[in-house]
GUMAR-721936 format. One line per field, with one value per residue (C-alpha): residue number from 1; residue in three letters; x, z, y. Coordinates in steps of 0.001 Angstrom, whole numbers, padded with zeros to 6 digits. Example, Ala and Ser with C-alpha at 12.3 -4.5 7.8 and 13.67 -1.06 7.14 Angstrom:
<pts>
resi (1 / 2)
resn (ALA / SER)
c1 (012300 / 013670)
c3 (007800 / 007140)
c2 (-004500 / -001060)
</pts>
This chain:
<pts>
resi (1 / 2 / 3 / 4 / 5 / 6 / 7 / 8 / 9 / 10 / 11 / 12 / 13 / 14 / 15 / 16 / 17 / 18 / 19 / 20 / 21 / 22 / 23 / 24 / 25 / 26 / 27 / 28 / 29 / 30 / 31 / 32 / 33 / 34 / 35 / 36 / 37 / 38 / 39 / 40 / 41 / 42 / 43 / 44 / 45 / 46 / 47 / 48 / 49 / 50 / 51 / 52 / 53 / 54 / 55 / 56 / 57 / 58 / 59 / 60 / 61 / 62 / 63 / 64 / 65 / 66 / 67 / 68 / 69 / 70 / 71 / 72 / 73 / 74 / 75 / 76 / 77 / 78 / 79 / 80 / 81 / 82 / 83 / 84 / 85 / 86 / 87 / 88 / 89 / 90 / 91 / 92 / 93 / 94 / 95 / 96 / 97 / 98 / 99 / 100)
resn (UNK / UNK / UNK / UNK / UNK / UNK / UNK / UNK / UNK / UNK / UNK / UNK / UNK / UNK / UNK / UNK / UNK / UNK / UNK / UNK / UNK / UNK / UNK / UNK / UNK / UNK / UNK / UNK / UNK / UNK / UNK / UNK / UNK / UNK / UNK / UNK / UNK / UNK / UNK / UNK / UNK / UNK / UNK / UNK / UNK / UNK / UNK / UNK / UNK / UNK / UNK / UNK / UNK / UNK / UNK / UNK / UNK / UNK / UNK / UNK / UNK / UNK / UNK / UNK / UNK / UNK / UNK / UNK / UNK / UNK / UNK / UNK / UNK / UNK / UNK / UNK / UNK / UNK / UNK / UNK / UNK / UNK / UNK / UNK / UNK / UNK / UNK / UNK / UNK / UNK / UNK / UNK / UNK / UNK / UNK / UNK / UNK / UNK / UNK / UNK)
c1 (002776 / 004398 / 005214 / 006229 / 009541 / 007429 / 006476 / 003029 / -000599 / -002175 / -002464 / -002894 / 000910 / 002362 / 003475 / 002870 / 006185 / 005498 / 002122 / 003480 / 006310 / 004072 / 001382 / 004652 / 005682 / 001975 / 001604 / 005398 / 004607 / 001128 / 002855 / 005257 / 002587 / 000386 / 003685 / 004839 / 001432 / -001440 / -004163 / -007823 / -007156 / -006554 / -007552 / -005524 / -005858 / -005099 / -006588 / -006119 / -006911 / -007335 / -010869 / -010921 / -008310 / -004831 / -002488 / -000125 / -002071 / 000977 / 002005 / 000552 / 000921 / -001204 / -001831 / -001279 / -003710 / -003731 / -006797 / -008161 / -011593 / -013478 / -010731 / -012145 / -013200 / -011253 / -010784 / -010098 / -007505 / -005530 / -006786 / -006102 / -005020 / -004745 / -002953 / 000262 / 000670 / 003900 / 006904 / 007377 / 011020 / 009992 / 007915 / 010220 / 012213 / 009818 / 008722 / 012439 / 013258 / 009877 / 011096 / 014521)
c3 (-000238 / 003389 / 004379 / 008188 / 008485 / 010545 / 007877 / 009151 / 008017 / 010848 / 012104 / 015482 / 015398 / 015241 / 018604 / 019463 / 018400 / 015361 / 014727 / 015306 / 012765 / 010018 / 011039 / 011087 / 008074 / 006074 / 007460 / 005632 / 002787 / 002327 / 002950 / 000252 / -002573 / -001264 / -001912 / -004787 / -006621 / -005163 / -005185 / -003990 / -001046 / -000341 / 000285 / 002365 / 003661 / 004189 / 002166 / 005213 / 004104 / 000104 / 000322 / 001214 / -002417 / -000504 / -003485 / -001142 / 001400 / 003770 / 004558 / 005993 / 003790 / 003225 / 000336 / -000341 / -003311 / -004314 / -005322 / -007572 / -008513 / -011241 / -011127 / -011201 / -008322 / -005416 / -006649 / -010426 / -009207 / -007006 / -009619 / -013147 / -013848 / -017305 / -017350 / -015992 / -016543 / -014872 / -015503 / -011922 / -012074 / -012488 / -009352 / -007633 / -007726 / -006936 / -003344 / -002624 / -003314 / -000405 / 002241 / 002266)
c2 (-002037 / -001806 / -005614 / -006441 / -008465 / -011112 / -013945 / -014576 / -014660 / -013644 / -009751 / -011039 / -012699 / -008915 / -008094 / -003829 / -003044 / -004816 / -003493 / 000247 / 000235 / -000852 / 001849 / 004338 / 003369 / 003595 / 007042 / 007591 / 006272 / 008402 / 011482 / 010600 / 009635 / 012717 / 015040 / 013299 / 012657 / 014819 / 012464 / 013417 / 010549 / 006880 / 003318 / 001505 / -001988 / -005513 / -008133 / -011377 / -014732 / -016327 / -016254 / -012562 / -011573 / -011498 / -012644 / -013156 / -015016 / -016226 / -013230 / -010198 / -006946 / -003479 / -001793 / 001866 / 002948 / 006624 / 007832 / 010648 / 012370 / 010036 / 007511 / 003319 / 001753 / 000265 / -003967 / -003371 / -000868 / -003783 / -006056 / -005824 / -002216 / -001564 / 001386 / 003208 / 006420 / 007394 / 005000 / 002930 / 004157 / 007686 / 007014 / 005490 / 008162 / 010737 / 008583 / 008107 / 012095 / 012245 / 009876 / 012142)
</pts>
């Protein structure tokens, strides 16, 4: 998840500056989980607003969702997943080892 400093709900409230470091910092971050996890591709996005499934609906935030070949579908993945199959520390590591 890549999170702007500005505490706001609105996309529009990000000034250009603002707006650039978070798209700097996606592109970062999907180089890291390509290296450290070689998925097939991604979905990433911004869920704006309750009524469109932000969980965290005062503050703006995008999600970084690997993806592989025959893996579930896009919601149940930022939804309920039911199953992790790399410890997060493990994977921490890994994304950390990237960003180096």
């Amino acid at each position: 998840m890549v999170v702007p400093y500005k505490h706001t709900a609105e996309l529009s409230d990000l000034s250009d500056e603002e707006t650039l470091e978070v798209m700097v910092l996606l592109k970062k971050m999907q180089a890291a989980l390509k290296k450290t996890s070689n998925p097939d591709g991604f979905n990433i996005g911004s869920n704006l607003g309750k009524v469109a499934g932000a969980g965290i609906d005062q503050h703006v935030h995008f999600h970084i969702v690997p993806r592989w070949n025959g893996d579930t579908n896009f919601m149940p993945v930022l939804g309920d997943t039911k199953l992790i199959s790399e410890d997060m520390r493990d994977t921490l590591l890994k994304i950390r080892k990237a960003l180096l």
